[in-house]
N, C-alpha and C positions, 0 to 999 in steps of 0.2 A: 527613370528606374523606379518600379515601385518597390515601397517600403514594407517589408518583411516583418512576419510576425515575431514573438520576441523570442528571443532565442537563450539555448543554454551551453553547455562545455559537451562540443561533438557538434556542434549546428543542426543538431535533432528538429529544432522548432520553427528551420527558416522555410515560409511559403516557395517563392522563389528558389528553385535547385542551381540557379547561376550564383545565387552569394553564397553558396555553400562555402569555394575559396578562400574567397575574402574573411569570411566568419574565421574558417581555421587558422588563416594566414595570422589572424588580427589574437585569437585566442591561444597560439604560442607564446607571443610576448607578453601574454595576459596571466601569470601563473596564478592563481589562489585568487583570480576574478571571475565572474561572469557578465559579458558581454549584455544589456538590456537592451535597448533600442538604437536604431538608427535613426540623424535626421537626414533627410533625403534632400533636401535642398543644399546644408550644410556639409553632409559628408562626415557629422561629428557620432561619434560614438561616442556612449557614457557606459560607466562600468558599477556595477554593485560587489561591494567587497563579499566573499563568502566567507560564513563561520560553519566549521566542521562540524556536522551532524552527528553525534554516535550517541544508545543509547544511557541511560541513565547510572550513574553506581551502583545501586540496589535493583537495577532489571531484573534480576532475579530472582530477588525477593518479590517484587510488583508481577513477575511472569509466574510463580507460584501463587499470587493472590487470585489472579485473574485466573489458573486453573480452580482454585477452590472455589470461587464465586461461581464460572461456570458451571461446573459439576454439581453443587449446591442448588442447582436451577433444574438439573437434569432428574436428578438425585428426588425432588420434588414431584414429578411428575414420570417417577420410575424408570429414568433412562440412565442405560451404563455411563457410567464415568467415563468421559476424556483422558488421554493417555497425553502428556506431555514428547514432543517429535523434535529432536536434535533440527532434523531439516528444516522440516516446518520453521521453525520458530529462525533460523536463517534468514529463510522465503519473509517470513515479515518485517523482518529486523530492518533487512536489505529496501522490503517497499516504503517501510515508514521513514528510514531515510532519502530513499528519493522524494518523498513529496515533503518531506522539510524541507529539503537541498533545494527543490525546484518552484514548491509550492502548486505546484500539479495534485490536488485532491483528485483521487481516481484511482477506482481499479487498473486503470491499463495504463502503462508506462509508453512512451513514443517506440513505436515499432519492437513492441515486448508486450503484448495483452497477457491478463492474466494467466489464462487459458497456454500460452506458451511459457510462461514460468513455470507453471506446475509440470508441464509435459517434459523441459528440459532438467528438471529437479532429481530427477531419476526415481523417483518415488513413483510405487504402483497401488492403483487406486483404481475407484467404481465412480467415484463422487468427491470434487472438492470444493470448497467456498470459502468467500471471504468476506470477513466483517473492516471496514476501516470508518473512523471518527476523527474530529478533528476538536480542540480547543477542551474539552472534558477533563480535569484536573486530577482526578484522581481513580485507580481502580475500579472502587464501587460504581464511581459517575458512571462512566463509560459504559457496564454492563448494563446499570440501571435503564440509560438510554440505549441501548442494543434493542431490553428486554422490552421498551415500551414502543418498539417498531416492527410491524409484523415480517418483514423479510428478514429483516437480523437478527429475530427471538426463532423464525423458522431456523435457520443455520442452528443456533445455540443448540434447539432443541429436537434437529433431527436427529434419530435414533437409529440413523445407518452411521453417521461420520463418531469414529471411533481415537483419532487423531489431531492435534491443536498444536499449534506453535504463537508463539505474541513477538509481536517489535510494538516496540515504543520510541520515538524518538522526538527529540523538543528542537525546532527551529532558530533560527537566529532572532524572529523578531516574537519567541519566546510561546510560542503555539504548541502546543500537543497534538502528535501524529499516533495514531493508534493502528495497529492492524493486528488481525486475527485469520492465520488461515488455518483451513481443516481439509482433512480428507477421510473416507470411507476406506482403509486398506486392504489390499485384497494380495492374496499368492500372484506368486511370478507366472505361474500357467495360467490364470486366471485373466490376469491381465492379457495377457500376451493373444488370449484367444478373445478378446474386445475388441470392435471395433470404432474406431474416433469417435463416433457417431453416436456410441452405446455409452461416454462417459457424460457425466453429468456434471454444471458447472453453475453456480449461484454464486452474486455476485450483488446484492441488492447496494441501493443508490448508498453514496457517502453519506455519514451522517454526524450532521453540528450540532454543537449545543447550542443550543438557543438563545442560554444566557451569556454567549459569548459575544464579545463586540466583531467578529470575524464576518465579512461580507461576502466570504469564499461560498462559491454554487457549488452544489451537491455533486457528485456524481452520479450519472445515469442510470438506470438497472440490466 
C-alpha cells in the first residue's frame, strides 16, 4: 500500500483516495487531534495534539494599525484611503487560521483556491488580492516587508482596490500568520454584467521574514 501524504481533519491531504475511509474512520475517535503520518510497514499512526488558533485580544487594535500603516503608504503617494470590510477581514481571519491550524503557507486552501473564497464571499468586486506573511512580529514589520516586495507593495498601492480586511493568527508552535485581503468594489449591476474572466485576481508568493528561524517555502504567485 503506498504511504499517503500527510494528512489533516477531513483527509483533505491524503494522495491515495482509497484511505480516504480509514483516515475518517481513524479521525472520529481522534477528537482535538490531527492524524500526521502513516507507517506503512507498521500500520502505526501518530497523532499531533492541536492548539486552537484564534485571533489575538487586541486584533483590533493590531487590525486598526495595519489600516493606518496602509493607508499612510497610500496617502504618500496620493492614493485613497482603504476602507476597513466587516467580510473582508472574516475572509482573512478564517485564512490565517487555517494556515496556523495546518501550517499550509499559501494562498490556496485544499479544494478552496483563493479565487473561490472571494467568489463564494458574496462580495461584489472588479479586483481582489491578497497579501499573506509568516513569522513577522509585529504590525509595522509586516507592512515594512510587504512594502519592500514588489507584488505585495503593488496590492498595498493599487489605486483601484478601495476595500481591506486583516486576520492575524499565532500558531501553536508560536508563528505569526498574517493575511490581508482587498477588493476593488463595484455595484451589484456592475458586477453582475462581468464576466469570470473580466475579474482580476493577485495573489503574490508568501512572504517570510527572513530573520525568522522558519524553514517554511514560500508560496507560489
Amino acid at each position: 500500500m503506498p504511504t499517503p501524504a500527510i494528512v489533516h481533519i477531513g483527509g483533505r491531504h491524503v494522495r491515495d483516495k482509497n484511505w480516504g475511509p480509514v483516515v475518517e474512520a481513524i479521525e472520529k475517535s481522534a477528537e482535538g487531534q490531527t492524524p500526521t503520518w502513516f507507517d506503512d510497514h507498521r500500520m502505526v499512526l501518530t497523532w499531533e495534539k492541536v492548539t486552537p488558533t484564534i485571533p489575538p485580544n487586541n486584533f483590533d487594535e493590531i487590525s486598526k494599525q495595519l489600516l493606518d500603516l496602509h493607508n499612510q503608504q497610500r496617502q504618500q503617494q496620493g492614493r485613497s484611503p482603504l476602507q476597513l470590510d466587516t467580510v473582508l477581514t472574516k475572509l482573512a481571519v478564517d485564512h490565517s487560521a487555517f494556515m496556523a491550524r495546518t501550517g499550509n503557507f499559501a494562498h490556496d486552501e485544499p479544494g478552496n483556491p483563493f479565487n473561490n473564497r472571494m467568489r463564494n464571499s458574496g462580495l461584489l468586486y472588479r479586483t481582489a488580492a491578497e497579501n499573506i506573511a509568516l513569522s513577522y512580529p509585529t504590525p509595522a514589520a509586516v507592512v515594512t516587508g510587504w512594502m519592500g516586495s514588489p507584488g505585495h507593495r503593488a496590492n498595498i498601492m493599487n489605486p483601484n482596490l478601495n476595500r481591506v480586511g486583516f486576520g492575524l493568527v499565532k500558531s501553536a508552535s508560536g508563528r505569526f500568520y498574517w493575511t490581508a485581503d482587498f477588493t476593488q468594489s463595484v455595484s451589484a449591476s456592475v458586477f453582475a454584467s462581468m464576466a469570470p474572466s473580466a475579474i482580476f485576481y493577485s495573489k503574490p508568493g508568501g512572504l517570510i521574514n527572513p530573520n525568522s528561524a522558519t524553514e517554511l517555502v514560500a508560496d507560489d504567485t
